[in-house]
C-alpha positions in Angstrom: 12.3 -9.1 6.4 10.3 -6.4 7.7 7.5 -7.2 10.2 3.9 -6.9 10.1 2.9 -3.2 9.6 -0.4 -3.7 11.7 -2.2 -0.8 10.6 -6.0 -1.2 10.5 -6.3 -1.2 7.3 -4.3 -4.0 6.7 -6.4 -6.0 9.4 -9.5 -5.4 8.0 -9.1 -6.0 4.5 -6.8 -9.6 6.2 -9.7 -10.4 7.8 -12.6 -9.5 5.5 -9.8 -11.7 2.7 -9.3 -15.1 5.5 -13.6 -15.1 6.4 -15.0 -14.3 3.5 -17.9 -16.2 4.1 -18.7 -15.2 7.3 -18.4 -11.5 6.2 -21.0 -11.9 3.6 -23.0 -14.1 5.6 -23.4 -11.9 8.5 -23.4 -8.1 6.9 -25.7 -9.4 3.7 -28.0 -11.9 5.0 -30.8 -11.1 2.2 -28.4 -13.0 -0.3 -27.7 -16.3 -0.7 -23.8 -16.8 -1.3 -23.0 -20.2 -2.1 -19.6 -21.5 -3.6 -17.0 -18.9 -4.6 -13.3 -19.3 -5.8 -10.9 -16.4 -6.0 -10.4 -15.7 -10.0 -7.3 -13.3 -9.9 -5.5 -12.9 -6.3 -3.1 -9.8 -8.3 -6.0 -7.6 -9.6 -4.0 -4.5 -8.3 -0.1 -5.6 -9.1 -0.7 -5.9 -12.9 -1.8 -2.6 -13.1 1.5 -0.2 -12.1 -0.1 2.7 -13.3 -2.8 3.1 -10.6 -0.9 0.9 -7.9 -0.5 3.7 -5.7 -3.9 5.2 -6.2 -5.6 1.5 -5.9 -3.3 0.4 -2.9 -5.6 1.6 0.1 -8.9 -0.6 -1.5 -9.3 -4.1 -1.6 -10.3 -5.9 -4.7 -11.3 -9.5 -4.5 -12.0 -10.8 -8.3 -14.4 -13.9 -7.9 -16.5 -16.5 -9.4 -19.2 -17.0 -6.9 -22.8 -17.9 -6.4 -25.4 -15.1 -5.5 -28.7 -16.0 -4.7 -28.0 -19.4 -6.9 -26.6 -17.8 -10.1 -23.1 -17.6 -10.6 -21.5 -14.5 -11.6 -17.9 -13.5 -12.0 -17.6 -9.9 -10.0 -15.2 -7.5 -8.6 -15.7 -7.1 -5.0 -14.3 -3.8 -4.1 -14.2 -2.5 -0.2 -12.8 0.3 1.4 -11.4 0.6 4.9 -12.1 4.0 7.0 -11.3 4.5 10.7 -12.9 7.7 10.8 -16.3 9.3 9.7 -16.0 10.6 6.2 -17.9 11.2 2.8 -15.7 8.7 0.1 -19.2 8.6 -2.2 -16.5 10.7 -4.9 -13.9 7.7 -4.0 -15.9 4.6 -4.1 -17.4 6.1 -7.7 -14.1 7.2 -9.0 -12.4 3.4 -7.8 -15.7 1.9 -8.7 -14.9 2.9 -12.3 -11.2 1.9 -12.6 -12.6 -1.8 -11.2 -14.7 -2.2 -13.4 -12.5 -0.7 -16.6 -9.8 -2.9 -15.6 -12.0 -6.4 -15.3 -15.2 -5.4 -17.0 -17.2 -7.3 -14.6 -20.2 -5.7 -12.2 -18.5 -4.5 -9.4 -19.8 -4.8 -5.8 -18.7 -1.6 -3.7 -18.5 -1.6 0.0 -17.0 0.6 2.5 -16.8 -0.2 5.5 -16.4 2.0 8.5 -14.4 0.8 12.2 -14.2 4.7 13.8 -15.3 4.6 17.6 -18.0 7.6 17.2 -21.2 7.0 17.4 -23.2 8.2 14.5 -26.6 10.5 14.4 -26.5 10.8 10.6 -25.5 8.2 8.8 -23.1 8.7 5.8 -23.5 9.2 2.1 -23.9 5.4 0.1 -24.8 7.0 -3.1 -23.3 9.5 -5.8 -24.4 11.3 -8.5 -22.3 10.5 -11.4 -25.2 11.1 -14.7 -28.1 12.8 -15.8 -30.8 12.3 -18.5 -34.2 12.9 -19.3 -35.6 9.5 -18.6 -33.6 9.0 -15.4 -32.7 12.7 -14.4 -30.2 12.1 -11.7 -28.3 8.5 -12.2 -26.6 7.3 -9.1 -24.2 4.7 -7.8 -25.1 2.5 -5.1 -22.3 0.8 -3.0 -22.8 -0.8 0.8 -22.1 1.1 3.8 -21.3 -0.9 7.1 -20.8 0.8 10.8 -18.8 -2.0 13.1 -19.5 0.3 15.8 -23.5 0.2 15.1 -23.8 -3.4 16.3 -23.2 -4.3 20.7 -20.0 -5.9 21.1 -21.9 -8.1 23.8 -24.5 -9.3 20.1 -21.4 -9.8 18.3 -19.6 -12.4 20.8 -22.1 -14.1 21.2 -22.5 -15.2 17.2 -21.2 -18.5 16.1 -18.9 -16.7 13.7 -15.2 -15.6 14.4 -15.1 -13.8 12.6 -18.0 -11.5 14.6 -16.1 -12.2 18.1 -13.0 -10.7 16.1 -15.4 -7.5 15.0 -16.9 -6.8 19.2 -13.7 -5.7 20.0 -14.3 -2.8 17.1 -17.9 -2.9 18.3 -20.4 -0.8 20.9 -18.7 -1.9 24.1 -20.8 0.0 26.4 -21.8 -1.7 29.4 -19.6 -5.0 28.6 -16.0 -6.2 30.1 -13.3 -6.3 27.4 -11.9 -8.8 29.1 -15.0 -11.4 28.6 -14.4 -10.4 25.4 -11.2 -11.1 24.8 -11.8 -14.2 26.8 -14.2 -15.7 24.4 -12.1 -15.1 21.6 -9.1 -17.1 23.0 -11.6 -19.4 23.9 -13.0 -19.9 20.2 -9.8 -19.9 19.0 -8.1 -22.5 21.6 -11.4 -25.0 20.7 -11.6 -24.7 17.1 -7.3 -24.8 16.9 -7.6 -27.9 14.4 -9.5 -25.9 11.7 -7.6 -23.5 11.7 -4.4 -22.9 9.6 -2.0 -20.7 10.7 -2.6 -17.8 8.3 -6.1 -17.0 10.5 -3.9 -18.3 14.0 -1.5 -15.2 12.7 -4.4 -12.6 12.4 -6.4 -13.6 16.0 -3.0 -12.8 17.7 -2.5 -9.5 15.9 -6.0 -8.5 15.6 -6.7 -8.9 19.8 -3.1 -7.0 20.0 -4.4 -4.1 18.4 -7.7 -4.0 19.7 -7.7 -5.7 23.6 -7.4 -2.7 25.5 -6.1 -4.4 28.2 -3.0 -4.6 30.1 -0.3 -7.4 28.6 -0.5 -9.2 32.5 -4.8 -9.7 32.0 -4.1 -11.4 28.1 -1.5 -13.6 29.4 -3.7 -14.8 32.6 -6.8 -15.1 29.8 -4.7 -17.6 27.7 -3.0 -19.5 30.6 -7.3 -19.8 31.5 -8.2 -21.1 28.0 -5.1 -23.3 28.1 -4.4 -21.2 24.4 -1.0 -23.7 23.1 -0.6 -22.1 20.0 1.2 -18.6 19.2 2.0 -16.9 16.0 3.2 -13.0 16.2 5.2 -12.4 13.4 5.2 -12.7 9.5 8.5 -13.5 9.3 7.7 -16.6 11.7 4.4 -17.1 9.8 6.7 -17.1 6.5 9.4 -19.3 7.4 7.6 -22.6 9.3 4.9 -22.7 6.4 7.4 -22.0 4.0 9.9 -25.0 5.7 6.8 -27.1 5.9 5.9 -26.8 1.7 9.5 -27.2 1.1 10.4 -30.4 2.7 6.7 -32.1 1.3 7.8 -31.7 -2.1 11.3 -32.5 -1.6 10.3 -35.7 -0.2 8.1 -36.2 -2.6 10.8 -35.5 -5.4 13.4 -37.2 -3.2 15.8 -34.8 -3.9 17.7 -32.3 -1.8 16.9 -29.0 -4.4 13.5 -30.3 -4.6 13.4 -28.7 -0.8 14.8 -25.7 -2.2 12.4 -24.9 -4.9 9.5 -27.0 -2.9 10.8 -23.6 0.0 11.0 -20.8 -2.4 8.0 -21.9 -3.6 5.8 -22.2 -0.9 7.4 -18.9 1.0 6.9 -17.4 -2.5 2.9 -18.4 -2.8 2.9 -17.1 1.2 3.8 -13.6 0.5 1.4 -13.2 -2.7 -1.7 -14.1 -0.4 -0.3 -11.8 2.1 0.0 -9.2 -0.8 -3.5 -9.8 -1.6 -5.0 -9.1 1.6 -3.1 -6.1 1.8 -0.8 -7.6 4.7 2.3 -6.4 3.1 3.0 -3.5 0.5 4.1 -4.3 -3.4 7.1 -2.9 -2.2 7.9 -5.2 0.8 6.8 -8.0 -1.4 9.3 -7.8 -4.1 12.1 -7.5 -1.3 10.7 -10.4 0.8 11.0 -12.5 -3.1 14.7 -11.3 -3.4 15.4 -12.3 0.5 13.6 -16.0 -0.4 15.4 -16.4 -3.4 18.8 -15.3 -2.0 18.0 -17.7 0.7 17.5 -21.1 -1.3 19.8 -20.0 -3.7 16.9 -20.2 -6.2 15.9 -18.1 -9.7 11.9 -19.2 -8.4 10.1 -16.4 -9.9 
């Protein structure tokens, strides 16, 4: 199995996918978002055709309550780590998402790039004209990470927003206090946490820290951090296992752990897929690897 790409794109869109909540919570705090459920976790892999032109966005189709009415939409967000214009993108994207689902579509790009800004950027285009309206324009969300202190951020209840100061303003603050309250957070809420987000803490403060190995190895040994989860294929394999031998106890049956493996591995690597962890392409050979595995035809 291949390992974890870690490119920042695939940690924001894992993290915007595993806090959800807190994401809408803290960047849209004018609405009211109250249940959700996740309608269709494969919006992008049914559609090969514009797979490779879709893969960089994410699309999260959901049933969920805005400002207490539920609506089914299409949340569609893109990733840049550097200042650009994508109005023609998010419009262009904006489109296919909506063709595809026919559902309003809620468009947000989000911006992580360590500049910062005088201007902002474009959050409209100009895609119509007529004589009532004369220049018809789509809307989407801009957010700048970089636009809020990294010492505001750490200090929010949220995880989610200790996770974001390390992409924050830093000026003036110690990364290492940041870092440390992280850990911290983490090492005190351990118990809520299932190992998917356990995975993306380690790999998020790996690619962000700025700090020497030595100083995030004294910081954990200080928060008295006990657990540690650095790969996919590790992430893959004991939640996998775990799945496995529940149902084949339940079934009491030895290829009832097989299937109850391939299964839960299987169901693994699609919500990795879906937040953009791993590509289509490392997804069908991580299927083929399970399946040769446990000896299973699990599709």
């Amino acid at each position: 199995m291949k390992k974890n790409p870690k490119t920042h794109d695939s940690l924001m869109k894992w993290l915007i996918a595993s806090f959800t909540e807190e994401f809408f919570a803290h960047f849209f705090p004018n609405r009211k978002i109250g249940k959700y459920t996740f309608v269709d976790k494969e919006f992008i892999s049914k559609y090969e055709a514009l797979k490779e032109s879709l893969k960089d966005d994410l699309f999260l189709v959901m049933e969920v309550e805005i400002d207490g009415i539920v609506h089914e939409i299409v949340i569609q967000i893109e990733h840049k780590s550097e200042r650009e214009d994508v109005s023609r993108r998010m419009f262009e994207y904006f489109c296919y998402a909506w063709l595809l689902r026919q559902r309003p579509v809620w468009s947000i790009v989000v911006y992580t790039d360590d500049a910062i800004w005088r201007k902002p950027v474009p959050d409209t285009f100009w895609y119509g004209f007529s004589d009532k309206m004369e220049k018809q324009r789509c809307h989407f969300d801009v957010i700048k990470v970089k636009s809020e202190k990294s010492s505001d951020l750490v200090q929010k209840h949220s995880l989610m927003c200790k996770l974001l100061s390390l992409k924050g303003d830093d000026r003036g603050i110690d990364r290492e206090k940041l870092v440390r309250e992280i850990y911290q957070t983490a090492t005190d809420m351990a118990e809520q946490l299932d190992n998917d987000k356990k995975l993306l803490i380690e790999q998020w403060v790996n690619a962000y820290k700025q700090l020497p190995e030595a100083t995030v190895d004294k910081i954990k040994k200080e928060v008295k951090m006990s657990f540690v989860a650095t790969t996919i294929s590790e992430h893959i394999r004991n939640e996998g296992l775990f799945e496995g031998l529940a149902k084949g106890k339940a079934e009491g049956k030895a290829e009832g752990k097989a299937e109850g493996k391939a299964e839960g591995k299987i169901e693994i690597l699609n919500d990795l897929l879906k937040k953009g962890i791993i590509t289509v392409d490392q997804y069908s050979e991580m299927v083929d690897d399970v399946k040769k595995q446990t000896g299973t035809t699990q599709a």
